[in-house]
PQR file of N, CA, C, O and H, with PARSE charges and radii, in Angstrom:
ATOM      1  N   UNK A   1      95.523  97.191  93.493 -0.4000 1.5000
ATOM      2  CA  UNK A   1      94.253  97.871  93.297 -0.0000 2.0000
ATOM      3  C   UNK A   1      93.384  97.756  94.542  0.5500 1.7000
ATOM      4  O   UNK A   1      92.485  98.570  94.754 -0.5500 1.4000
ATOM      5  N   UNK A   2      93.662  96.708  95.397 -0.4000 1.5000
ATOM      6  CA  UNK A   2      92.707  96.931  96.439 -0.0000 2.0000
ATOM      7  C   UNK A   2      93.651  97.529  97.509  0.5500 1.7000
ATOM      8  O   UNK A   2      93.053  97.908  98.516 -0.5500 1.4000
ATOM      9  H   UNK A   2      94.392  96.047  95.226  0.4000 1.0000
ATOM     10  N   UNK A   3      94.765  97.669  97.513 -0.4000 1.5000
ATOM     11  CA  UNK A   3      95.267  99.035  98.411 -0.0000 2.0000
ATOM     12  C   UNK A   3      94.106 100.216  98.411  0.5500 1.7000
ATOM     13  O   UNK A   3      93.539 100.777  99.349 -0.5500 1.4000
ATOM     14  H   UNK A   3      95.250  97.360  96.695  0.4000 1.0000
ATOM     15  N   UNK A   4      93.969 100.383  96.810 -0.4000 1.5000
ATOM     16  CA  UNK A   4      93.338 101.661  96.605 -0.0000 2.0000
ATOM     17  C   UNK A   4      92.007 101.910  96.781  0.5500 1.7000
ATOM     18  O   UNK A   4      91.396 102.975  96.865 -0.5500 1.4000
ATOM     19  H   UNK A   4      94.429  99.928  96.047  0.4000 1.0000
ATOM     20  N   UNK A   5      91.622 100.694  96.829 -0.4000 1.5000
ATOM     21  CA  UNK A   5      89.682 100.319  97.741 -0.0000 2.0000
ATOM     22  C   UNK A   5      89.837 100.846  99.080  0.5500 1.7000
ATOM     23  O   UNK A   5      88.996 101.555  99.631 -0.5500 1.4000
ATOM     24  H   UNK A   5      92.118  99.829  96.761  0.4000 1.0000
ATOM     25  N   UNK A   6      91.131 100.414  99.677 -0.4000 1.5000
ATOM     26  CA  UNK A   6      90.662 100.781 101.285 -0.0000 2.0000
ATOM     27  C   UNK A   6      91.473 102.581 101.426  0.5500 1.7000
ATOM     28  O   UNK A   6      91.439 103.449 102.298 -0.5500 1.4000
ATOM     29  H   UNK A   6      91.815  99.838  99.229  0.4000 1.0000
ATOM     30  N   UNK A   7      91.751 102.534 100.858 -0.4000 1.5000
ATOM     31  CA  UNK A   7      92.688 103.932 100.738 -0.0000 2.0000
ATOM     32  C   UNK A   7      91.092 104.817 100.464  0.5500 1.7000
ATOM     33  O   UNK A   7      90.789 105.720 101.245 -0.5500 1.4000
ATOM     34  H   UNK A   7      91.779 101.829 100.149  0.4000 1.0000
ATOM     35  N   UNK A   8      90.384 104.533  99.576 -0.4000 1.5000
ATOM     36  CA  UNK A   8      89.346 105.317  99.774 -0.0000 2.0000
ATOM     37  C   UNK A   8      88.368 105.214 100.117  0.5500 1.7000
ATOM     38  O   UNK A   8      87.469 105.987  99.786 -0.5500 1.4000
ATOM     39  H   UNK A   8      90.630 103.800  98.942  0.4000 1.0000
ATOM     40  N   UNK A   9      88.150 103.804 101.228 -0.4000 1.5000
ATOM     41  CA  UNK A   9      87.550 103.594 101.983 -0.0000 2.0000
ATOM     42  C   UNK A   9      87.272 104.213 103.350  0.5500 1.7000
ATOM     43  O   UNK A   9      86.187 104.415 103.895 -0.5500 1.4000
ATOM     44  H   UNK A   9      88.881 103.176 101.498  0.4000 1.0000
ATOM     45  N   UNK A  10      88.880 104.540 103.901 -0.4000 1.5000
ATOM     46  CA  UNK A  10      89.436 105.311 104.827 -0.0000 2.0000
ATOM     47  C   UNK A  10      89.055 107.008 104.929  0.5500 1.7000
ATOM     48  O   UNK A  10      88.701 107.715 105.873 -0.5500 1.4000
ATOM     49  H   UNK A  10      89.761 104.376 103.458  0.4000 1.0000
ATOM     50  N   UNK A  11      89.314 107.281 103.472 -0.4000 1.5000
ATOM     51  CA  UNK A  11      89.059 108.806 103.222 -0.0000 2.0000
ATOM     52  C   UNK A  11      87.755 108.779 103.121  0.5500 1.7000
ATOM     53  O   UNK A  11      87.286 109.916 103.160 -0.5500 1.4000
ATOM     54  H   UNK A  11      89.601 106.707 102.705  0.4000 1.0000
ATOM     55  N   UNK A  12      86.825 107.789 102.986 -0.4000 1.5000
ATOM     56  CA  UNK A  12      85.195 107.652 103.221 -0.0000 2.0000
ATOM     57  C   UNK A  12      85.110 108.290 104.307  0.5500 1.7000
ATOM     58  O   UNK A  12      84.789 109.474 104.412 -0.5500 1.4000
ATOM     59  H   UNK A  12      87.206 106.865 102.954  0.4000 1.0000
ATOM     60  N   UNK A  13      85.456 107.377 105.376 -0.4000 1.5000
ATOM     61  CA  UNK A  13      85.231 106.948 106.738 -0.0000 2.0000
ATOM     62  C   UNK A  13      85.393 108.410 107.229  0.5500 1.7000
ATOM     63  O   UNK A  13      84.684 108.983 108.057 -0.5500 1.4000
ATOM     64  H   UNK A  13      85.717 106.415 105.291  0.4000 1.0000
ATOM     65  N   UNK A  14      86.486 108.912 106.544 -0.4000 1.5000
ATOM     66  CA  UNK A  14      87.146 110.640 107.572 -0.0000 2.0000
ATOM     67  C   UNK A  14      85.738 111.442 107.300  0.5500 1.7000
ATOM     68  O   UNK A  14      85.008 111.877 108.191 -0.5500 1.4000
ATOM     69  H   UNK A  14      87.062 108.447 105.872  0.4000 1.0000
ATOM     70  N   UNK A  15      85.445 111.576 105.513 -0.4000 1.5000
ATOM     71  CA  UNK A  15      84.748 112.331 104.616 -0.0000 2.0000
ATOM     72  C   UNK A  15      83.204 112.284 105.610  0.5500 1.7000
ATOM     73  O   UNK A  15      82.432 113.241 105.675 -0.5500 1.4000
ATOM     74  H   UNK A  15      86.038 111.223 104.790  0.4000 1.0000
ATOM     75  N   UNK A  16      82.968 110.777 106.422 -0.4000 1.5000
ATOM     76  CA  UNK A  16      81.366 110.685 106.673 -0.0000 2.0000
ATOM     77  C   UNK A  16      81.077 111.390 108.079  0.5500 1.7000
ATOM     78  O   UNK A  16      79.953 111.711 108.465 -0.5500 1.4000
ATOM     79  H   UNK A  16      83.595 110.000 106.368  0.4000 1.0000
ATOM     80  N   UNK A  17      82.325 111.589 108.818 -0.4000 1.5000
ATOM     81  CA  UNK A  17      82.771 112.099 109.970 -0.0000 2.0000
ATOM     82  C   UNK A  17      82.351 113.683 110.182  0.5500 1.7000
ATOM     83  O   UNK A  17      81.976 114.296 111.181 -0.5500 1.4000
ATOM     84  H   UNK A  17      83.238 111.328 108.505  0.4000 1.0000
ATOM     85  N   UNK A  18      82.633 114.181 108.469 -0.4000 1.5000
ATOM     86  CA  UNK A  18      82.762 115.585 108.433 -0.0000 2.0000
ATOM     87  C   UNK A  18      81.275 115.755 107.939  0.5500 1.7000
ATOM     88  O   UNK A  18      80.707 116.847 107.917 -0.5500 1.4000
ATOM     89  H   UNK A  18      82.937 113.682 107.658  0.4000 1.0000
ATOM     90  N   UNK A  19      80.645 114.451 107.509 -0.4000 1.5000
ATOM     91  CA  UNK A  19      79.209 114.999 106.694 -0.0000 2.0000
ATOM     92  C   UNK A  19      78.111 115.039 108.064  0.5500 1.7000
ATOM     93  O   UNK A  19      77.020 115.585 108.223 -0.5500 1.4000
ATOM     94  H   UNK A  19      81.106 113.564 107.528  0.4000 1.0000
ATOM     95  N   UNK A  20      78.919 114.238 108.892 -0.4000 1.5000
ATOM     96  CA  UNK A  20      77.466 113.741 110.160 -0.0000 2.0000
ATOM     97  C   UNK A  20      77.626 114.765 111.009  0.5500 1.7000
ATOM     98  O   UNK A  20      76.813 114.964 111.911 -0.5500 1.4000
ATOM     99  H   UNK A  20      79.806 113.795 108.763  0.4000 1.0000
ATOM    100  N   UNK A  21      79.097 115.824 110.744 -0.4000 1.5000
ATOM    101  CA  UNK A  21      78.887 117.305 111.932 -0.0000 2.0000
ATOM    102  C   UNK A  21      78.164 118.428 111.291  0.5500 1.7000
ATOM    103  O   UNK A  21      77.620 119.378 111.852 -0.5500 1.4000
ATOM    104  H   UNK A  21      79.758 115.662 110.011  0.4000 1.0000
ATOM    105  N   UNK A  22      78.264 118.099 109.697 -0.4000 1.5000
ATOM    106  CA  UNK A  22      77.850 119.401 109.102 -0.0000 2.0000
ATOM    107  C   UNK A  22      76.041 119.314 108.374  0.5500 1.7000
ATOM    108  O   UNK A  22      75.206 120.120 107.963 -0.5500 1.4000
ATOM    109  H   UNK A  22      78.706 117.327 109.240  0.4000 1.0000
ATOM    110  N   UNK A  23      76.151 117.868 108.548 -0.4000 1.5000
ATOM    111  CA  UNK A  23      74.333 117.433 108.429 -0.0000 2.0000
ATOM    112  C   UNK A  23      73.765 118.498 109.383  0.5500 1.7000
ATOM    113  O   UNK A  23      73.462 119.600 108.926 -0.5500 1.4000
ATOM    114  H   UNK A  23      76.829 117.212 108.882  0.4000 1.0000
ATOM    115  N   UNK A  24      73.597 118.198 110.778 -0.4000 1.5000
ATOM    116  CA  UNK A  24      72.988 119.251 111.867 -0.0000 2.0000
ATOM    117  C   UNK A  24      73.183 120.359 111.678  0.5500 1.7000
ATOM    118  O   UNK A  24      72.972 121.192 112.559 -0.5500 1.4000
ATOM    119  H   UNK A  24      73.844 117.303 111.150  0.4000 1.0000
ATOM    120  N   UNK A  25      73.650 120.685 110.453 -0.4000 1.5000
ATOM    121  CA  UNK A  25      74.149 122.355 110.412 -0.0000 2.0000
ATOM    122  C   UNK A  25      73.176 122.708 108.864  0.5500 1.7000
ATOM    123  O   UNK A  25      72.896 123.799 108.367 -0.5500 1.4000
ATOM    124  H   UNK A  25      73.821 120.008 109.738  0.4000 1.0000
ATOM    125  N   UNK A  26      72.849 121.358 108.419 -0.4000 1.5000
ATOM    126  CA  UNK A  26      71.598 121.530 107.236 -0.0000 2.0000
ATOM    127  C   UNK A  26      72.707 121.613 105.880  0.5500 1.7000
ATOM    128  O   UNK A  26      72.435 122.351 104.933 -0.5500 1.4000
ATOM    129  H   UNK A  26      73.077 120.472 108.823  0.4000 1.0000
ATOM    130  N   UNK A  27      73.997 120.767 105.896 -0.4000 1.5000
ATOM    131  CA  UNK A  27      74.428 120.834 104.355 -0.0000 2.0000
ATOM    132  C   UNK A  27      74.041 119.800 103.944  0.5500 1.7000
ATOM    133  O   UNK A  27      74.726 118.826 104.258 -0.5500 1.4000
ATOM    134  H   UNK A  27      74.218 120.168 106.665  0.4000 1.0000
ATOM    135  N   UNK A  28      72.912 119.577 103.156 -0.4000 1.5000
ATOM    136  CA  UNK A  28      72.840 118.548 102.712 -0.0000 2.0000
ATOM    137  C   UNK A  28      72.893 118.182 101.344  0.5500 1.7000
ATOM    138  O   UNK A  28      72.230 117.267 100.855 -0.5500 1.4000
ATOM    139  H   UNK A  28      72.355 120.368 102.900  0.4000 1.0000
ATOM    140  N   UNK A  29      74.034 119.218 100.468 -0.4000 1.5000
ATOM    141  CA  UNK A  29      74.563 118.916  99.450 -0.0000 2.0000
ATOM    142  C   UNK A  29      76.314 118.089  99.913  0.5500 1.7000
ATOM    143  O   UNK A  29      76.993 117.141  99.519 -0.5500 1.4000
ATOM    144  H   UNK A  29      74.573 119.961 100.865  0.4000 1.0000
ATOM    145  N   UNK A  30      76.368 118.832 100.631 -0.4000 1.5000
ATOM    146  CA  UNK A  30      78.136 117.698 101.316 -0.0000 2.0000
ATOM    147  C   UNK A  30      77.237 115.754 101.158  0.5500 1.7000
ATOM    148  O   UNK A  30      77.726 114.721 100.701 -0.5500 1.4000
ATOM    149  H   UNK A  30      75.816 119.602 100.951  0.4000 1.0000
ATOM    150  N   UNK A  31      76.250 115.936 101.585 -0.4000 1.5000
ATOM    151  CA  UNK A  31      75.645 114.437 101.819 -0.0000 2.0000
ATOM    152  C   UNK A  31      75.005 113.792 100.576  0.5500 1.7000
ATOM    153  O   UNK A  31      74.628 112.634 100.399 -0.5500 1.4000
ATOM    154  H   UNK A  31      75.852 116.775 101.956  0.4000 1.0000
ATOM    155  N   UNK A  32      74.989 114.861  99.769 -0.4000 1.5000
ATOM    156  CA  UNK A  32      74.590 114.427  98.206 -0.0000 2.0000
ATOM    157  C   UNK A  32      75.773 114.105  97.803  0.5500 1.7000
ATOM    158  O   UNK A  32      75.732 112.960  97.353 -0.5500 1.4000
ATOM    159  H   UNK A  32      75.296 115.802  99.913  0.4000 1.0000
ATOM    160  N   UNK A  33      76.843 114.568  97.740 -0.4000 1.5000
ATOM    161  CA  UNK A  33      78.323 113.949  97.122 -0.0000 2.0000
ATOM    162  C   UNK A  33      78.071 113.089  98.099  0.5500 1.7000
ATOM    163  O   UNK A  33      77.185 112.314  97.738 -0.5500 1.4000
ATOM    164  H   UNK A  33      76.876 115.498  98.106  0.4000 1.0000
ATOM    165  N   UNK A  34      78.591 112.793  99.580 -0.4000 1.5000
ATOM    166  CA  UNK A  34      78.882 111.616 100.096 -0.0000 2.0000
ATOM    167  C   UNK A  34      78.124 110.455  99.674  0.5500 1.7000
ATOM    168  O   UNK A  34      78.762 109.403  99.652 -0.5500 1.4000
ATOM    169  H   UNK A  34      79.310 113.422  99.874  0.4000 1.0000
ATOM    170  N   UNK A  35      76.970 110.415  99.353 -0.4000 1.5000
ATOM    171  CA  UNK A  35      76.111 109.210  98.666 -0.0000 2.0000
ATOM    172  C   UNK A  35      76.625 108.968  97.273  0.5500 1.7000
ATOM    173  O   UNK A  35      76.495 107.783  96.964 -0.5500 1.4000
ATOM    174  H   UNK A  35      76.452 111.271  99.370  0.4000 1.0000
ATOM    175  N   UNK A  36      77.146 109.682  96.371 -0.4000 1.5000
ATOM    176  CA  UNK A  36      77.966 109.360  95.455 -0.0000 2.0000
ATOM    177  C   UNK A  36      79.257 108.597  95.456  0.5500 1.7000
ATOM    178  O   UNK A  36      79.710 107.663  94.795 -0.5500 1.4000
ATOM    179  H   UNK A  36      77.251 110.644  96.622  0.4000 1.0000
ATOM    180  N   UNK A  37      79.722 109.422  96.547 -0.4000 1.5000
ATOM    181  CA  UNK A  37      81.280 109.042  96.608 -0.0000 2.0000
ATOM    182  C   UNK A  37      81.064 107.030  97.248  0.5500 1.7000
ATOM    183  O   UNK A  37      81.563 105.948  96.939 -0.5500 1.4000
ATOM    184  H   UNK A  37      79.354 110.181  97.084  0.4000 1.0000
ATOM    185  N   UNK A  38      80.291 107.409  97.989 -0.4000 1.5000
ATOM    186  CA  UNK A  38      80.261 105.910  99.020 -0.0000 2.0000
ATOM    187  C   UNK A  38      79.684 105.080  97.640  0.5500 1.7000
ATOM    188  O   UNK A  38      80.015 103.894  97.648 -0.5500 1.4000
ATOM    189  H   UNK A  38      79.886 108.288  98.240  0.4000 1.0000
ATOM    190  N   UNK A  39      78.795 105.551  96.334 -0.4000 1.5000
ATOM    191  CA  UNK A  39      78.440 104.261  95.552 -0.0000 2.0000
ATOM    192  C   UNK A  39      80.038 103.884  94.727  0.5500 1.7000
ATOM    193  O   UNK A  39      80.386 102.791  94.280 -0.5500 1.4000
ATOM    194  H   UNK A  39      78.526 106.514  96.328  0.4000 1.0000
ATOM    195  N   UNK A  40      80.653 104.922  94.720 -0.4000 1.5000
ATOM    196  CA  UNK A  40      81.957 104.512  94.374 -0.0000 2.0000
ATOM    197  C   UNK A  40      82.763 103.564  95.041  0.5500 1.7000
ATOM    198  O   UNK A  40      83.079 102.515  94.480 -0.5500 1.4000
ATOM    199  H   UNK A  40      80.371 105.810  95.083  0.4000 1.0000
ATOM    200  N   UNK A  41      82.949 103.706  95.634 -0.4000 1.5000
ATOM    201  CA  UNK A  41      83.067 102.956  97.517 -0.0000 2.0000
ATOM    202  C   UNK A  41      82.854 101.755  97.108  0.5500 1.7000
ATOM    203  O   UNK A  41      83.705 101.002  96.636 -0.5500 1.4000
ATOM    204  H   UNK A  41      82.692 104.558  96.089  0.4000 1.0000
ATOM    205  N   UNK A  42      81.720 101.529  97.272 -0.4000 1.5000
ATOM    206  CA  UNK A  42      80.821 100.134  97.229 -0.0000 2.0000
ATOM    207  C   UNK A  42      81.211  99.278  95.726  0.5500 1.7000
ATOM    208  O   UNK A  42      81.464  98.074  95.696 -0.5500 1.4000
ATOM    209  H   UNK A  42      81.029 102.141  97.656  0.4000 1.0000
ATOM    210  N   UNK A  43      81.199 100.046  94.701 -0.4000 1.5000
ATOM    211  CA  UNK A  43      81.616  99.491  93.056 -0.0000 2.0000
ATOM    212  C   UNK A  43      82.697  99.130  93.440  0.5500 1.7000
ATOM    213  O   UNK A  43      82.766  97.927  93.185 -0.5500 1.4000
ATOM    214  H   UNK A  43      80.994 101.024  94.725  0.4000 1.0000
ATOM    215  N   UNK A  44      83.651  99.485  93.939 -0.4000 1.5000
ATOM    216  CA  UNK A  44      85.501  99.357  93.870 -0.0000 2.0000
ATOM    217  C   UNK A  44      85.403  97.813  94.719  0.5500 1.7000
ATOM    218  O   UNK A  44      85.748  96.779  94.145 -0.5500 1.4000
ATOM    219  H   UNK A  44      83.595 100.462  94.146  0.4000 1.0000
ATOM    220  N   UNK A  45      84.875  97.809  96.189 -0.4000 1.5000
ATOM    221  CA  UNK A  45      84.616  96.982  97.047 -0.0000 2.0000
ATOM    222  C   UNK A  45      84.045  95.862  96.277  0.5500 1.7000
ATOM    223  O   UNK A  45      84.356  94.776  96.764 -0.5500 1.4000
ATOM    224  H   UNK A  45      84.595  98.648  96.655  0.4000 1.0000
ATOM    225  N   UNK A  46      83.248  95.786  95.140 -0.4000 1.5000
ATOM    226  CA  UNK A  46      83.037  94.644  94.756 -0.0000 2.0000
ATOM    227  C   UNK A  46      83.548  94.298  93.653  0.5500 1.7000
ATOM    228  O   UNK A  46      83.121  93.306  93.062 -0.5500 1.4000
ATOM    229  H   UNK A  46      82.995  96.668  94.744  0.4000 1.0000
ATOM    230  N   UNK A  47      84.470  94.983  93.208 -0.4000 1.5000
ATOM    231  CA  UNK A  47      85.327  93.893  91.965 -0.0000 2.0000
ATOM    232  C   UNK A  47      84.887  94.485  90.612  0.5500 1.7000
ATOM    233  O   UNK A  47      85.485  94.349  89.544 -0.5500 1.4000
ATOM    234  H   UNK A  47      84.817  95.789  93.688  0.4000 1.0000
ATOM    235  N   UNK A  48      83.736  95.169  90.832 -0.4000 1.5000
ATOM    236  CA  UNK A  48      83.252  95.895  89.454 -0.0000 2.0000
ATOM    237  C   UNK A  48      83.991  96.468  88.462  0.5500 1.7000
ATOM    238  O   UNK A  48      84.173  96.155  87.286 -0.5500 1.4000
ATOM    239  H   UNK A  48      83.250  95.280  91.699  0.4000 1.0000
ATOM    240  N   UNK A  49      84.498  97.619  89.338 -0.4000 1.5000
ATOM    241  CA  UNK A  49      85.454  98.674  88.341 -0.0000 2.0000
ATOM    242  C   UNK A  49      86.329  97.815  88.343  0.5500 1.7000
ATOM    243  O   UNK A  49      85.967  97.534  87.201 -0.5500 1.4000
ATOM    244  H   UNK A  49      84.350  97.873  90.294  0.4000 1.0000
ATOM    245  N   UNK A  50      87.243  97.029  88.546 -0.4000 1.5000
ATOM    246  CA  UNK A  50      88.113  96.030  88.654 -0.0000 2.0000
ATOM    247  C   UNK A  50      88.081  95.502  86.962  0.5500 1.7000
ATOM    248  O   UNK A  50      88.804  95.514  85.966 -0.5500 1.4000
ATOM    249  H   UNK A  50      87.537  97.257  89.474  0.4000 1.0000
ATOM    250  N   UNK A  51      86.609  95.008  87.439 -0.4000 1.5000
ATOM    251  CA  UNK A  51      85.957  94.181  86.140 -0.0000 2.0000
ATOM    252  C   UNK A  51      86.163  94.773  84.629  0.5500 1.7000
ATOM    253  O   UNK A  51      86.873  94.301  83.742 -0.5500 1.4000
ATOM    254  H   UNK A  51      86.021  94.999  88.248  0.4000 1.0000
ATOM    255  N   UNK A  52      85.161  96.194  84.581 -0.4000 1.5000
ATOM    256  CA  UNK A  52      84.918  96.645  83.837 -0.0000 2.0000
ATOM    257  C   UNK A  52      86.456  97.423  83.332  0.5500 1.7000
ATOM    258  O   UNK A  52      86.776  97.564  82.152 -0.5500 1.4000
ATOM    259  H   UNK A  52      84.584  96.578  85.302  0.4000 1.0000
ATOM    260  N   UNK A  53      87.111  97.778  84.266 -0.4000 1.5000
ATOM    261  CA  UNK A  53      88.528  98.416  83.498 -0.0000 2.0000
ATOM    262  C   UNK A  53      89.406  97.057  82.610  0.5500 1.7000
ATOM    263  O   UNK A  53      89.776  97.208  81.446 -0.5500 1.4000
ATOM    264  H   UNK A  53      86.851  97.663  85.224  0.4000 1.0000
ATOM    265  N   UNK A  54      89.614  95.903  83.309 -0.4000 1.5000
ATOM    266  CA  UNK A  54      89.745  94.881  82.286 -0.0000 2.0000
ATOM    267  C   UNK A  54      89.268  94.867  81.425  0.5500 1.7000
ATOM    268  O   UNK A  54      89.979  95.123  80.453 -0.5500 1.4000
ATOM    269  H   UNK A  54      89.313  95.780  84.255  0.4000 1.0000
ATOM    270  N   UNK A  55      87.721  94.562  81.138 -0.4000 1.5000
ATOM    271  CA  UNK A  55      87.014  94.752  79.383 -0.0000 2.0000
ATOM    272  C   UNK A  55      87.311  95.440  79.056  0.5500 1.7000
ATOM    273  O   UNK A  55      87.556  95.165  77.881 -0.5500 1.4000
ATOM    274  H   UNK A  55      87.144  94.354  81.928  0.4000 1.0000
ATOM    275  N   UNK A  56      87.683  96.952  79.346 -0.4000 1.5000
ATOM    276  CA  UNK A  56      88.278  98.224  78.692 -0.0000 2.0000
ATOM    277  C   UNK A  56      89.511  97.914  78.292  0.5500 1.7000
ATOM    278  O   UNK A  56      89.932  98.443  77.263 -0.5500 1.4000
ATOM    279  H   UNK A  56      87.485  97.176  80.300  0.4000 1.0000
ATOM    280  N   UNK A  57      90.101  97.255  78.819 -0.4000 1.5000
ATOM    281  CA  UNK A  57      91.717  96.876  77.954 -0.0000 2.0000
ATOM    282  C   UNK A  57      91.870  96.109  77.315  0.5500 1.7000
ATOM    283  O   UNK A  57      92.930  95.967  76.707 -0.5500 1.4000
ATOM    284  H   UNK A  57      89.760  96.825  79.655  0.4000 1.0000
ATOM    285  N   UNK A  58      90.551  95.074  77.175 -0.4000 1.5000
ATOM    286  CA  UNK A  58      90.897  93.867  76.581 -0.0000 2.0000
ATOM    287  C   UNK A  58      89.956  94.626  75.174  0.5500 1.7000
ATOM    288  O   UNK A  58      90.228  94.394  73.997 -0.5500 1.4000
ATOM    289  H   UNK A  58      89.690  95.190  77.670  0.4000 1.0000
ATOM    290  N   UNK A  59      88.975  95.431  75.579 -0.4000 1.5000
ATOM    291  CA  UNK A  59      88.858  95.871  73.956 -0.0000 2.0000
ATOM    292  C   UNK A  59      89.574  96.733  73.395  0.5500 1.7000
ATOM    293  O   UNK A  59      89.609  96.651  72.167 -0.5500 1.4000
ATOM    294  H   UNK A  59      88.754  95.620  76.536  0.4000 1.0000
ATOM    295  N   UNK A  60      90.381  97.838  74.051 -0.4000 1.5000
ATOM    296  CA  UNK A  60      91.118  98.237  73.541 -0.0000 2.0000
ATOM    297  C   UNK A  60      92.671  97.970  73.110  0.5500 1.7000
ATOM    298  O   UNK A  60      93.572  98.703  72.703 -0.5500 1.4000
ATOM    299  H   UNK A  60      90.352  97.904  75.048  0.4000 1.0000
ATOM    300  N   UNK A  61      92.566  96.637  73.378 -0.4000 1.5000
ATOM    301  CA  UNK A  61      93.790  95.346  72.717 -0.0000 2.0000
ATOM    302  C   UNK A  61      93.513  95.011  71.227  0.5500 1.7000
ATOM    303  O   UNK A  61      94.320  94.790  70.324 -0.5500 1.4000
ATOM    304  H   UNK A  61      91.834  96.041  73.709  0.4000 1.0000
ATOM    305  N   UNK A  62      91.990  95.033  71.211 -0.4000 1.5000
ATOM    306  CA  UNK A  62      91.909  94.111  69.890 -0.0000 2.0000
ATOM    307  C   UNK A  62      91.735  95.287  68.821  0.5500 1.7000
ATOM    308  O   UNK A  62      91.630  95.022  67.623 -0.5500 1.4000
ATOM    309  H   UNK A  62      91.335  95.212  71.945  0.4000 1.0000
TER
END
């Protein structure tokens, strides 16, 4: 699972590349997803969704 943190950490990194050429060009809905996508980013990076998909299995165990 943390393959898959930096796996879309990486596709961040490309994604922020493409938002900082097309900012100066005034899209600043591309930069409204990218602030989404990166809080995703950041949840995965700390163990959260990690977290919370465990409680999801452990209640849907019982």
């Amino acid at each position: 699972e943390q393959r898959g943190c930096f796996h879309r950490l990486h596709i961040m990194s490309l994604l922020w590349l493409q938002v900082s050429a097309c900012e100066q060009r005034g899209c600043l809905h591309l930069l409204h997803i990218m602030s989404l996508l990166w809080l995703q980013v950041c949840v995965c990076e700390h163990g959260v969704l990690l977290a919370a998909h465990r409680g999801a299995d452990e209640a849907g165990g019982i």
